[in-house]
C-alpha positions as CSV (number, residue, x, y, z in Angstrom):
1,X,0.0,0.0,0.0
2,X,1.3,3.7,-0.8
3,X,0.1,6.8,0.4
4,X,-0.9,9.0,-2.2
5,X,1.3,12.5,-2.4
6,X,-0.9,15.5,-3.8
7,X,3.0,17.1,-5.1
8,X,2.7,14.1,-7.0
9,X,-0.6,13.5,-8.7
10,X,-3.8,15.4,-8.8
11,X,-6.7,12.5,-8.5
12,X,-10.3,12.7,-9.8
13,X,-12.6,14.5,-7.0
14,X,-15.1,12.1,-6.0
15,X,-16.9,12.6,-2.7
16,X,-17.0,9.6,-0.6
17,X,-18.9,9.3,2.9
18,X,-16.5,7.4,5.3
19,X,-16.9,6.9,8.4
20,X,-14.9,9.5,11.5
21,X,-11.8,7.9,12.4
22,X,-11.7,7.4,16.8
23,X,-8.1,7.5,16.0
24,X,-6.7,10.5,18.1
25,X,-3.3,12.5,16.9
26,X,-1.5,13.8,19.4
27,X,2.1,15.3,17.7
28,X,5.6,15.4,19.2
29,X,7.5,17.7,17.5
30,X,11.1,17.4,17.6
31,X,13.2,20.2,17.9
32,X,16.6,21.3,17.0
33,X,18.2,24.1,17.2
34,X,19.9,25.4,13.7
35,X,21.7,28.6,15.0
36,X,21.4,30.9,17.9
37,X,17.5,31.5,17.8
38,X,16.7,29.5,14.7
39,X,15.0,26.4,15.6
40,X,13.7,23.5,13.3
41,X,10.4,21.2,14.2
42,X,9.7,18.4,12.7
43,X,6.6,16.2,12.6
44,X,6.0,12.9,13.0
45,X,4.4,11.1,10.3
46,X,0.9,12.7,10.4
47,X,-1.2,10.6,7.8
48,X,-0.6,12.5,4.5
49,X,3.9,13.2,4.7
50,X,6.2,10.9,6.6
51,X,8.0,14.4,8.0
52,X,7.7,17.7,8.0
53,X,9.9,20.9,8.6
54,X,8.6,24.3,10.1
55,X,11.1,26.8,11.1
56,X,10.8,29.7,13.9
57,X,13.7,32.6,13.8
58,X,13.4,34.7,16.8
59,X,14.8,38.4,16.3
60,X,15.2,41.5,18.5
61,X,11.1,41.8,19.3
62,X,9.6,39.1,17.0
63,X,9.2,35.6,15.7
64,X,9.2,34.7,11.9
65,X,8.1,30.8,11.1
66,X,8.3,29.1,7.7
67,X,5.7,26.8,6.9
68,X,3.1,25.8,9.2
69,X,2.5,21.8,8.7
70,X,-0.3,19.6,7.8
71,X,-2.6,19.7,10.6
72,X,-3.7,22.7,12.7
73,X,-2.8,20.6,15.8
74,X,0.0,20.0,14.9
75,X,0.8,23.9,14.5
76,X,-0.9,24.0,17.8
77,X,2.3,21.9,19.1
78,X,4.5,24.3,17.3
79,X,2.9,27.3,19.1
80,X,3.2,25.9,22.3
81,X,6.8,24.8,21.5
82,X,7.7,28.8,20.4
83,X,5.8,29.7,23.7
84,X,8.5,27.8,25.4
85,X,11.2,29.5,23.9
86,X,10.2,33.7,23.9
87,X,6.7,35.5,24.6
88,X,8.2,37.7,21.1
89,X,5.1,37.4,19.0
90,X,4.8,35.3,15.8
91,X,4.5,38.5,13.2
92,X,5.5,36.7,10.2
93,X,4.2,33.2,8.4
94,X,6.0,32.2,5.7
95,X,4.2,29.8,3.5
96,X,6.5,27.6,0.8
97,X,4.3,26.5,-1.4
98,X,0.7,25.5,-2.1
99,X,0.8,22.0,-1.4
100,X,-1.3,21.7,1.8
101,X,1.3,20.1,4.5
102,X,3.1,23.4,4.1
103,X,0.2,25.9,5.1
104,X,-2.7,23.9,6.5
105,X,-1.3,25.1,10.1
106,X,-2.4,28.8,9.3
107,X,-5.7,29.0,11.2
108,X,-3.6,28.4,14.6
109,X,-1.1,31.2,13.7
110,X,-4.2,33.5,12.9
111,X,-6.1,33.1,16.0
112,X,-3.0,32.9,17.9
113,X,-1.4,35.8,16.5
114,X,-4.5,37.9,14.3
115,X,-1.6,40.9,13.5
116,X,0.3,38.5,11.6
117,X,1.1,38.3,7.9
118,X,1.4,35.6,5.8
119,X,4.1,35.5,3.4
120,X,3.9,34.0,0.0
121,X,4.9,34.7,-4.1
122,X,2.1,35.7,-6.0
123,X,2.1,32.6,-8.0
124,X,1.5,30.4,-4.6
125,X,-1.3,32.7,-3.7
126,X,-3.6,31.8,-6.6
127,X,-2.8,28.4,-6.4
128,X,-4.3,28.2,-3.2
129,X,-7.0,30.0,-4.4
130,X,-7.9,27.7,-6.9
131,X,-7.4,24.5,-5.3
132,X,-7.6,24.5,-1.2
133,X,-11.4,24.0,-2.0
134,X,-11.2,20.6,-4.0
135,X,-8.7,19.2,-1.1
136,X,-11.5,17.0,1.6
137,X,-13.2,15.1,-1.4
138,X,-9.7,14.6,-2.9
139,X,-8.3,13.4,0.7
140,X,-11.4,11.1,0.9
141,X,-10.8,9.9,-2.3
142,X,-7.1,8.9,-1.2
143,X,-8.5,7.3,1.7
144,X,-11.1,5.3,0.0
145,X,-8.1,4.1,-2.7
146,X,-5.5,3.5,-0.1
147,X,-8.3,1.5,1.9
148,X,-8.9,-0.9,-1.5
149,X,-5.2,-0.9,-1.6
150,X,-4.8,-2.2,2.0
151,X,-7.5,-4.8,1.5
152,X,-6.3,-6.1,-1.3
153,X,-2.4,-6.6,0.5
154,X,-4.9,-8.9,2.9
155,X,-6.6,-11.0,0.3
156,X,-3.8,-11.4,-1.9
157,X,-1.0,-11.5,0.9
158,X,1.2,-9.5,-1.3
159,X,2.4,-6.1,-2.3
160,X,1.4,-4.3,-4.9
161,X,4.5,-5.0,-6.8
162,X,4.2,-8.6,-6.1
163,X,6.4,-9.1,-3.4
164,X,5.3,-10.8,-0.1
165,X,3.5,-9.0,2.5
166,X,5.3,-9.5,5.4
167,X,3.9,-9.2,9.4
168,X,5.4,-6.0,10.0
169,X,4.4,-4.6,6.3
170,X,1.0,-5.5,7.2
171,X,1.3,-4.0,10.6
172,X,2.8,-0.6,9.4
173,X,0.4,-0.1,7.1
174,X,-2.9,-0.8,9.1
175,X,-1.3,1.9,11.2
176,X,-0.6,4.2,8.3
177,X,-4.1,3.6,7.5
178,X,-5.4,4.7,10.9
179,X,-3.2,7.6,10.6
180,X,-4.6,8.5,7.5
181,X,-8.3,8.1,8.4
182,X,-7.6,11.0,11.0
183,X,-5.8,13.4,9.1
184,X,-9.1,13.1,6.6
185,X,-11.0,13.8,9.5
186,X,-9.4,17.0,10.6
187,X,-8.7,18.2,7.3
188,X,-12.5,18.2,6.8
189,X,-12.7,21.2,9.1
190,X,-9.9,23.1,8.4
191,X,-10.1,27.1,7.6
192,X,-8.1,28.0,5.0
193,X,-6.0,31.1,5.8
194,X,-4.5,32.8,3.0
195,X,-1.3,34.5,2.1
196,X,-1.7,38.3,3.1
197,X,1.8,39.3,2.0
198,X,2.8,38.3,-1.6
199,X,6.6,39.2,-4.0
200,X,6.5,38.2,-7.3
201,X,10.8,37.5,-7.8
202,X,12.4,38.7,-4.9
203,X,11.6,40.0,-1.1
204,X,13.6,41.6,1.1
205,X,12.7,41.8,4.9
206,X,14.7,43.4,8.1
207,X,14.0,42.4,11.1
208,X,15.9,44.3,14.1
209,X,19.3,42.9,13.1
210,X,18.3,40.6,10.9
211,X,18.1,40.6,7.1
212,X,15.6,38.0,5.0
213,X,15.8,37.3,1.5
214,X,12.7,35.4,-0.2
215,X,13.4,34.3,-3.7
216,X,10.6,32.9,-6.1
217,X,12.1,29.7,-7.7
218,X,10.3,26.2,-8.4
219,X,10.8,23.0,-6.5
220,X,8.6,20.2,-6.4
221,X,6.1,23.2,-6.8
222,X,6.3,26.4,-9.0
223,X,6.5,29.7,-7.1
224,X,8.1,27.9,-4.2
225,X,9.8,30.8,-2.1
226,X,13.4,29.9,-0.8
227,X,14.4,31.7,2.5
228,X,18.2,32.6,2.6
229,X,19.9,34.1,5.9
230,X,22.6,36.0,4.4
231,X,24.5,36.4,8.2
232,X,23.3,32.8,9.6
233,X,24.0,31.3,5.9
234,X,21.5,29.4,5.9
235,X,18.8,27.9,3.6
236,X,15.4,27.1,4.1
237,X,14.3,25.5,0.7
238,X,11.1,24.1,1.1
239,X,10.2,21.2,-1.4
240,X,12.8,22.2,-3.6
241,X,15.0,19.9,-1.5
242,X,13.2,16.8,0.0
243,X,14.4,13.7,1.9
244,X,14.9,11.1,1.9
245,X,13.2,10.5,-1.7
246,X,13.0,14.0,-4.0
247,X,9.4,15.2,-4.7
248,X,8.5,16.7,-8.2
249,X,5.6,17.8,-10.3
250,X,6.6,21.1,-12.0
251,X,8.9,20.8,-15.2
252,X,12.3,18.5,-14.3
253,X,14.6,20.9,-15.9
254,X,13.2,24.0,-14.0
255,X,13.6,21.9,-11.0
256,X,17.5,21.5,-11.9
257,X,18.1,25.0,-12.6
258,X,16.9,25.9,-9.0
259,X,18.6,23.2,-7.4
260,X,22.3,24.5,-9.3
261,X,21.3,28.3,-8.5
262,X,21.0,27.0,-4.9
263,X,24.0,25.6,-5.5
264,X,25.8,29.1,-5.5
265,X,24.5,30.1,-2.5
266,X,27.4,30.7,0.8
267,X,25.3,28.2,3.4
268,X,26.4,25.9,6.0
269,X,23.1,25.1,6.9
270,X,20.5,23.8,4.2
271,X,16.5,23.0,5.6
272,X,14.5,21.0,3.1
273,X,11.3,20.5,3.1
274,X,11.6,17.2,4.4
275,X,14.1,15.6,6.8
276,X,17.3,16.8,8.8
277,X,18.9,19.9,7.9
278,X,21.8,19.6,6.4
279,X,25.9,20.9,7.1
280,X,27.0,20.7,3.7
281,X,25.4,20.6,0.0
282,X,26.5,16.7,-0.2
283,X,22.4,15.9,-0.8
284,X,21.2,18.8,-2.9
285,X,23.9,18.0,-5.5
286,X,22.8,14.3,-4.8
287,X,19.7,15.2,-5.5
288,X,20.6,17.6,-8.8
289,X,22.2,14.4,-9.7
290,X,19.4,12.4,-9.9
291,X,17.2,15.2,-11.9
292,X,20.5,15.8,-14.3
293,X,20.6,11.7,-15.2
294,X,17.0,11.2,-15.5
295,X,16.8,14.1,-18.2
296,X,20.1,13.0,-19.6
297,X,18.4,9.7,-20.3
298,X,15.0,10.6,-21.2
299,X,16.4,12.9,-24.4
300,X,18.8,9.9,-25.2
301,X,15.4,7.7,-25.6
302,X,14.2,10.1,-27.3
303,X,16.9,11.3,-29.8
304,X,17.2,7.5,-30.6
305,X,13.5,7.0,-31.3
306,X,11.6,6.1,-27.9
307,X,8.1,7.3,-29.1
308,X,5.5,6.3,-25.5
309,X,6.5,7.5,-22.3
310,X,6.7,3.4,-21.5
311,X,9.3,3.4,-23.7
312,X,11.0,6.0,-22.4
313,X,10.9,4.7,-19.0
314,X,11.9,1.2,-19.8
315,X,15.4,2.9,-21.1
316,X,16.3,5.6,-17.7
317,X,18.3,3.3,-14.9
318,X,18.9,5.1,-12.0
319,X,19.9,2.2,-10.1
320,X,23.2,3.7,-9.3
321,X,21.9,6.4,-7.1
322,X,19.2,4.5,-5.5
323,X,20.9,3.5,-2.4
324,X,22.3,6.9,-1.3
325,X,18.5,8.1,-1.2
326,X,17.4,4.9,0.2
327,X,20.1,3.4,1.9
328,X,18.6,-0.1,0.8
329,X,15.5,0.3,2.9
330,X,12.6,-2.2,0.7
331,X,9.7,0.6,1.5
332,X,12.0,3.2,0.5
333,X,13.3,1.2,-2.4
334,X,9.7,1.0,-3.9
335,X,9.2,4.7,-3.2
336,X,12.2,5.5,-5.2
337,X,11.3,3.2,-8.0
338,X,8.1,4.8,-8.2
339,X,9.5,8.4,-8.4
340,X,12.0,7.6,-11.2
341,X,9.0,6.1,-13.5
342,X,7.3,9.4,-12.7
343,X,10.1,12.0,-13.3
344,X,11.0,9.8,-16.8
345,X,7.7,10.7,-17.8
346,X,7.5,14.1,-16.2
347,X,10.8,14.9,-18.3
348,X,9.2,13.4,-21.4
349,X,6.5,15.9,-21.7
350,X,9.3,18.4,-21.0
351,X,10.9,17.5,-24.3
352,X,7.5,16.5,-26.0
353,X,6.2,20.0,-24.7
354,X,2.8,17.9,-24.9
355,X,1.0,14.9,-24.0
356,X,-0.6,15.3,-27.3
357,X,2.6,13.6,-28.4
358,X,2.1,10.4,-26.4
359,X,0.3,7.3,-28.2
């Protein structure tokens, strides 16, 4: 069974009664501490993203946070975590991207905090405008797919790629399941809060001593804004970096480009979107790799006479870099497997410039 990913694929809207989950969600965040007064929270797996990253900077007389999770409670957590720390208030709310475990935290920051502003590009703005409102049938529509997925691991005892299903598979994803059946019930009530504050290319923000620059680049989302601390060096990328496995959906090569500009930057500290910050730029060129070979690959098949996307990706082999984004863990593995099918085909249209070219 999988757990759909809305950065990945937009799915018919459908609504489907199901029944409330009793399954209560109570979040731990974990914190660490980047730099003097710049602390990173992540979630546990909360039903729709394995992880998540949110990011509070405390200056001189206030607190600026990027991205606000998933789940209101679990920005509820957050709140209460930054409570801990200072009684500075929350004045800014920086929101990545439009993809909804990035910004579905904003109704907590609101009431907490009704002077704030929320912080977004232009492009990210209408996004949310257009889409926030399809999101509980399309979460309800997940849930009723990954429910048929999950009976059918039962009655067939195997994965959906053939392999066995083992105990513990089984086990993990009944839980995942669970998991899932509550984060559909509390994004059923969610109030969408919306940007207040949009750039379209570049922002610049002072805060007592501290300078913030927002750049408008695309990640696994276009007009995904990419925080840089010019004193702290560091870089808080959103999706545009994700771990352990790299999200996509926007054009591959755009993706590249932003991961090489980000390249340039001075940081010694890099926050994804996903997973543990990083001391060095050892993953983001990883994972410009990976973007670079799959294109690389995909005009190859193409220049030679690949004419279906199948054919396409039955000729990219990323094999080689699997393990350093996996390290060889099976669920992983699949997940990475997956993605490679989908950025061959995402790179595809790139060249194709339309799926009125595929068969």
């Amino acid at each position: 069974m999988k757990i759909h990913s809305l950065s990945l694929t937009l799915l018919t809207f459908f609504l489907f009664s199901l029944p409330q989950s009793q399954t209560p969600f109570t979040p731990t965040l974990e914190k660490i501490q980047l730099a003097p007064n710049i602390y990173q929270f992540i979630t546990p797996p909360d039903g729709y993203v394995p992880n998540g990253n949110s990011v509070a900077i405390i200056n001189d007389a206030d607190v600026l946070v990027f991205d606000t999770f998933t789940r209101p409670s679990t920005a509820r957590a957050e709140i209460d975590a930054i409570r801990r720390l200072t009684n500075k208030p929350v004045t800014y709310v920086v929101n990545s991207h439009w993809h909804p475990d990035h910004w579905s935290g904003n109704q907590a920051f609101q009431r907490e905090f009704p002077a704030a502003e929320f912080i977004a590009t232009e492009e990210t703005r209408e996004l949310m405008l257009n889409i926030a409102n399809t999101w509980p049938k399309m979460f309800e529509d997940e849930l009723r797919d990954d429910q048929a997925d999950y009976d059918k691991e039962i009655q067939t005892n195997k994965l959906d790629d053939g392999s066995p299903l083992t105990d513990a598979t089984r086990a993990q994803d009944q839980q995942d399941l669970n998991l899932e059946k509550s984060f559909v019930d509390e994004a059923r009530t969610v109030h969408r809060v919306y940007p207040t504050l949009t750039f379209a290319d570049k922002l610049t923000l002072h805060r007592g001593s501290r300078e913030f620059q927002f750049f408008n680049m695309v990640g696994d989302a276009a007009g995904t804004t990419v925080l840089y601390l010019p004193q702290e060096k560091t870089l808080i990328t959103g999706d545009v970096i994700s771990c352990p496995v790299p999200y996509y959906t926007p054009p591959l090569p755009q993706h590249l480009q932003t991961l090489r500009t980000l390249a340039q930057f001075d940081a010694a500290i890099i926050v994804p979107g996903h997973g543990p910050a990083f001391h060095d730029k050892n993953f983001l060129n990883l994972e410009a790799q990976l973007l670079d070979s799959v294109i690389t690959q995909v005009r190859a098949a193409v220049q030679k006479g690949a004419i279906s996307i199948a054919d396409v990706q039955a000729q990219v082999n990323v094999e080689n870099l699997r393990a350093q984004f996996t390290h060889d863990d099976p669920a992983l593995d699949r997940q990475f497997r997956r993605y490679a099918k989908g950025m061959a085909a995402n790179a595809y249209r790139c060249l194709r410039d339309s799926k009125s070219f595929e068969p």
